[in-house]
C-alpha positions in Angstrom: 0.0 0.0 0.0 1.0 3.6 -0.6 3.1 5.2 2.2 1.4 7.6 4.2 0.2 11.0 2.8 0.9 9.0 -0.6 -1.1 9.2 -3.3 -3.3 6.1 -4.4 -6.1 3.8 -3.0 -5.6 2.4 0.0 -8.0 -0.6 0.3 -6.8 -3.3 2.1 -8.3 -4.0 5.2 -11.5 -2.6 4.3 -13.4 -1.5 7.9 -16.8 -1.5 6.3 -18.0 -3.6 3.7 -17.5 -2.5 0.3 -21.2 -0.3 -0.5 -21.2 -2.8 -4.3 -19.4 -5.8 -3.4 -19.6 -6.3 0.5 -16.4 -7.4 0.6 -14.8 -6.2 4.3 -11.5 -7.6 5.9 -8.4 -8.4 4.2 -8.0 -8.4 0.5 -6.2 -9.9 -2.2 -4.8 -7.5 -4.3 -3.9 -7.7 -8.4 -5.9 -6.0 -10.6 -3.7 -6.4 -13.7 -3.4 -9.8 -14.4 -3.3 -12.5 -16.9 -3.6 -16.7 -16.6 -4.9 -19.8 -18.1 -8.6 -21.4 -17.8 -9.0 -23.7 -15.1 -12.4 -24.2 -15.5 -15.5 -22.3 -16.6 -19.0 -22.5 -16.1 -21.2 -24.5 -18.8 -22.0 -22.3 -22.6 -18.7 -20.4 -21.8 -17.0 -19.1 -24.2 -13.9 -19.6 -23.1 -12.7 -23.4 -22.6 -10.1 -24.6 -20.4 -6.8 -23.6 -21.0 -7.6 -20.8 -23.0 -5.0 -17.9 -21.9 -6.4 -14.5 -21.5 -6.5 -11.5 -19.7 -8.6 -9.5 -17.1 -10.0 -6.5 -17.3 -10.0 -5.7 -13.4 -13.4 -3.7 -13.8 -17.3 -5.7 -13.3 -20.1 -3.6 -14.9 -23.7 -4.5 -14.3 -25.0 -3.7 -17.9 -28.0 -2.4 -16.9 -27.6 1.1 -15.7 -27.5 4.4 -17.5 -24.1 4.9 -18.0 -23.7 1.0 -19.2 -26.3 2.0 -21.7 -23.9 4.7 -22.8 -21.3 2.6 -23.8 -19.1 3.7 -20.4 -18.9 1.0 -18.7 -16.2 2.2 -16.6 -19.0 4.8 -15.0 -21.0 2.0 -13.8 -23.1 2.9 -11.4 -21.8 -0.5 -9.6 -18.5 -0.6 -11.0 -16.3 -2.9 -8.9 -12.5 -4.0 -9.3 -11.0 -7.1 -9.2 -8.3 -6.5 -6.4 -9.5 -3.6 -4.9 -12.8 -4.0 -4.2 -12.9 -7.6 -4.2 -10.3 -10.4 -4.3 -8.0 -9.5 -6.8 -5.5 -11.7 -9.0 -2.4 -11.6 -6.6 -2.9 -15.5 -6.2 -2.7 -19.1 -7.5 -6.7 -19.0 -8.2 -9.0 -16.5 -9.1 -12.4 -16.3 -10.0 -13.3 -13.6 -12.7 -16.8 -12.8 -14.5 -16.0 -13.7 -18.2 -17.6 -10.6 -19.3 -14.0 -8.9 -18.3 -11.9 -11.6 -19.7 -10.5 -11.6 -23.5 -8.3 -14.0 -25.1 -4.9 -13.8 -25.7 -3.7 -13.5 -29.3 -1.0 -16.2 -30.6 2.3 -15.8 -29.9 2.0 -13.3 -27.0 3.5 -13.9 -23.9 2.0 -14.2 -20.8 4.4 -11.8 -19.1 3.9 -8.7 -21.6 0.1 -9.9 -21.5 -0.2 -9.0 -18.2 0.1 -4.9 -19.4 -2.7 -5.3 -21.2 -5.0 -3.9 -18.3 -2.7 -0.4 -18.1 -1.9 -0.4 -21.5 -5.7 -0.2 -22.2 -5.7 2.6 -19.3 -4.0 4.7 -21.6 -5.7 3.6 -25.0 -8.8 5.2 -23.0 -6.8 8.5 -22.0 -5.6 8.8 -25.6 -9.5 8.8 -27.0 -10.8 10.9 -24.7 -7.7 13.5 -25.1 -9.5 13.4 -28.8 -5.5 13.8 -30.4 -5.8 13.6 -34.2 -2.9 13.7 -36.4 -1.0 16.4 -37.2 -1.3 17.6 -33.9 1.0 19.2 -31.4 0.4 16.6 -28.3 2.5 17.0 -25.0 2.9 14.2 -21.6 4.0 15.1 -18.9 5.3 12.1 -16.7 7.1 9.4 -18.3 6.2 6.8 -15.7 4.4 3.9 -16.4 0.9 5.3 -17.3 2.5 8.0 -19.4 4.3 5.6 -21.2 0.8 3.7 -21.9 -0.5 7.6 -23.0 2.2 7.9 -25.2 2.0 4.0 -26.8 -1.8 5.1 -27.3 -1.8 8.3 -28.5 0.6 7.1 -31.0 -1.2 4.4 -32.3 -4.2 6.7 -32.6 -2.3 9.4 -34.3 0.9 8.5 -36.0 1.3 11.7 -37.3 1.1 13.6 -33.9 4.0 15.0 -32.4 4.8 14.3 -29.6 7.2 16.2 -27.0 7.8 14.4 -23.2 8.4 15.8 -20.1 10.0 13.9 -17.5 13.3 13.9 -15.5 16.4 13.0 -17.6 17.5 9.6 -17.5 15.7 6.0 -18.0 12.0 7.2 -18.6 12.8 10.0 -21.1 15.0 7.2 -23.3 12.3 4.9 -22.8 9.6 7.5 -24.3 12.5 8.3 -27.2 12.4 4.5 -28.3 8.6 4.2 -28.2 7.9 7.2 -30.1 8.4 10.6 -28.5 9.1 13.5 -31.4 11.3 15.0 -28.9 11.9 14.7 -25.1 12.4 18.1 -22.5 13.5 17.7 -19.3 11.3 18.4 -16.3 12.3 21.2 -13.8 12.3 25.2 -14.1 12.7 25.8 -17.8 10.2 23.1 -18.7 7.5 25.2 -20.0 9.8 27.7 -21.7 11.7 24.6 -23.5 8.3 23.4 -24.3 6.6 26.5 -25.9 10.2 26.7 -27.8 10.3 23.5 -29.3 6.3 23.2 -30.2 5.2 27.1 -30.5 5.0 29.8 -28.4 1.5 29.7 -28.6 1.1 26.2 -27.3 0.2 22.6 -27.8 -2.8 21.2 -29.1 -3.6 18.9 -26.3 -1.2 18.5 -23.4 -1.7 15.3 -21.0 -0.9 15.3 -17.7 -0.1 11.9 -16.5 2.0 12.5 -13.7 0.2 13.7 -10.8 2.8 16.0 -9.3 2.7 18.8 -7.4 2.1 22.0 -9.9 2.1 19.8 -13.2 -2.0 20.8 -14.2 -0.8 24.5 -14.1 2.2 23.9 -16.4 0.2 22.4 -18.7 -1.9 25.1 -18.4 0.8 27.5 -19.8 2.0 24.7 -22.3 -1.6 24.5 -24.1 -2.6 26.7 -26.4 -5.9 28.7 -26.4 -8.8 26.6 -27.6 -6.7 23.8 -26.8 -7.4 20.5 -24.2 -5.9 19.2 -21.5 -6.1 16.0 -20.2 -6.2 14.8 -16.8 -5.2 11.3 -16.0 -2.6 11.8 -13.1 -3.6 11.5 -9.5 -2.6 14.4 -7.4 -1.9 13.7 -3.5 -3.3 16.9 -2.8 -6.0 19.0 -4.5 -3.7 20.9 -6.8 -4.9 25.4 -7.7 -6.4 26.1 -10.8 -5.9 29.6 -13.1 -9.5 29.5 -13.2 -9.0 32.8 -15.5 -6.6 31.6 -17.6 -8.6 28.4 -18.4 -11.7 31.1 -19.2 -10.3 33.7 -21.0 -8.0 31.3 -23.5 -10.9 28.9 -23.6 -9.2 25.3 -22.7 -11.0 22.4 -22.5 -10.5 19.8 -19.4 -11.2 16.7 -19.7 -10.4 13.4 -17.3 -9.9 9.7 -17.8 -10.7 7.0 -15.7 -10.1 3.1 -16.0 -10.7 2.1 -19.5 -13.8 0.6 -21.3 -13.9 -3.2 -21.6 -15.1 -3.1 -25.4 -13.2 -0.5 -26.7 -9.7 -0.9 -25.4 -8.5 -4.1 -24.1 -8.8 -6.2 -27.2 -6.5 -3.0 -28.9 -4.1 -3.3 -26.2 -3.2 -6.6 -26.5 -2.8 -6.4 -30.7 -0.2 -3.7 -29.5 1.5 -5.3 -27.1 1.5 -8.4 -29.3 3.2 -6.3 -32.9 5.5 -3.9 -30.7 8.2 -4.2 -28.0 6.4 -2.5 -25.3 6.4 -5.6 -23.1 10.1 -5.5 -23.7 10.6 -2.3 -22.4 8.1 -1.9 -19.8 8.2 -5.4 -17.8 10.7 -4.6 -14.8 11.2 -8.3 -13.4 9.4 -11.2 -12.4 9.2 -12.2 -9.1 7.3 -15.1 -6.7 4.8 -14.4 -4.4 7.2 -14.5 -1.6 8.4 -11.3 -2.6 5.6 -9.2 -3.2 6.3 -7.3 0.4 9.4 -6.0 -0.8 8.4 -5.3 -4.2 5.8 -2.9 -3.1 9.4 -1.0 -0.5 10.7 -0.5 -4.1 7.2 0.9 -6.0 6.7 3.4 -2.5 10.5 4.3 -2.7 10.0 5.9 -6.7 12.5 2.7 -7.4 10.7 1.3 -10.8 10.6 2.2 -13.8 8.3 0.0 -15.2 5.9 -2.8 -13.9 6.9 -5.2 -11.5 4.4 -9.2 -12.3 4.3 -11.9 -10.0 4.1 -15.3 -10.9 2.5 -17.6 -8.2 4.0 -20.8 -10.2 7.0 -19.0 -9.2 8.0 -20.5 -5.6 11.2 -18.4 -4.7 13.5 -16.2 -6.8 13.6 -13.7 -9.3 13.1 -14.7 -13.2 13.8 -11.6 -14.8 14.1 -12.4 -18.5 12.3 -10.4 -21.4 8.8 -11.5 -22.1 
């Protein structure tokens, strides 16, 4: 779990039981995660040992915002992992609605970024970028790095500057597409507006979460332009409310993804490109999960950390 004042979900134990699922106590956690049919209820469409991967999210079907098409709305949305027991485990039991089949020839390990990868399918939609346009991401982190994989794939023709701290993340973003890369600090937004127009950006996406990043993206966009919201600030960040009115930007937000739309897209990309490649940290047993998490609440990764419960001790740590 996230170290205090941290930013994230803290769900495990749960005091009261969960207001959709009931679930109260302990938890599981893993709500990215991929395996192999065990068994499945009868006129499944899956059979056993079919490989595919979970969506993490449960949607009734029913409500207004199913009806809509965004699923990820549901008025009784629940999550594999953190609102009910999660993947983090030999077994799990998943609704087949949020499962989808692996394609042939994808591994199991880059598989299991299909979830986040279709995270940022969803943030590159509702960002609405369209080729030819000026696109900047701040953060460089894992879910930028899923932005920029699916703003790319939705744009090829954008272009597309990165903002991060120098060193692993920025020459990750290079390799997977970036147009350019700026380094993140006090010249940021003047590098920025030099290398994209002093006017601005068409859309800038924040996707870090960090203190002051929403108001440098308001100075990087240009007027008329959108913003994008998918970072999760530990503290309710200010707002140039004037600015955002008088230069007319748009703000929009992204949450989750939608089942239908963007995990069958995710794993085609992760199964033609070498995103698992770059993005898979290590592979690790169960045994090791405690000390996994020290290294994810020290800012230690770089990329996702899997766990294996075939795994019984040890680190495999080979490419997918």
């Amino acid at each position: 779990m996230p170290p205090s004042g941290a930013p994230g979900p803290t769900c495990s134990p749960s005091p009261t039981p969960n207001p959709v699922s009931g679930h109260v106590g302990p938890l599981i956690l893993g709500h990215e995660f991929v395996g192999e049919v065990v068994d499945a209820g009868p006129g499944s469409a899956f059979a056993v040992g079919d490989r595919v991967a979970a969506g993490a999210g449960v949607w009734c079907g029913a409500c207004p915002r199913c009806a809509e098409g965004r699923t990820n709305l549901c008025w009784r949305y629940t999550t594999l992992g953190l609102n009910v027991d999660g993947g983090m485990a030999e077994f799990v039991a998943a609704p087949e609605q949020m499962l989808a089949r692996l394609p042939d020839g994808l591994s199991l390990d880059a598989a299991a970024l299909a979830q986040p990868l279709a995270v940022g399918l969803h943030a590159a939609r509702r960002a609405g970028v369209a080729d030819g346009d000026r696109v900047v991401i701040i953060g460089a982190g894992a879910i930028g790095t899923f932005v920029l994989a699916g703003v790319r794939s939705l744009a090829a023709a954008a272009a597309i500057t990165v903002v991060d701290f120098p060193g692993p993340r920025l020459d990750r973003a290079s390799r997977l597409g970036a147009t350019r890369v700026v380094p993140a600090g006090e010249r940021a937004v003047a590098d920025v507006l030099a290398a994209v127009g002093e006017r601005g950006a068409d859309v800038v996406i924040e996707a870090s979460g960090a203190p002051g990043q929403l108001a440098s993206a308001i100075r990087m966009v240009r007027a008329g332009g959108t913003i994008l919201q998918i970072g999760l600030p530990a503290r309710a960040p200010e707002v140039d409310v004037h600015a955002l009115v008088v230069r007319e930007i748009t703000i929009r937000t992204s949450l989750a993804h939608v089942f239908a739309e963007d995990l069958a897209p995710a794993l085609q990309l992760l199964a033609t490109t070498d995103l698992g490649r770059e993005l898979v940290d290590s592979v690790h047993s169960l045994d090791d999960v405690a000390e996994q998490l020290e290294r994810l609440a020290a800012g230690a990764l770089h990329g996702k950390v899997l766990f294996d419960p075939c795994l019984l001790t040890s680190t495999r740590s080979e490419p997918p």
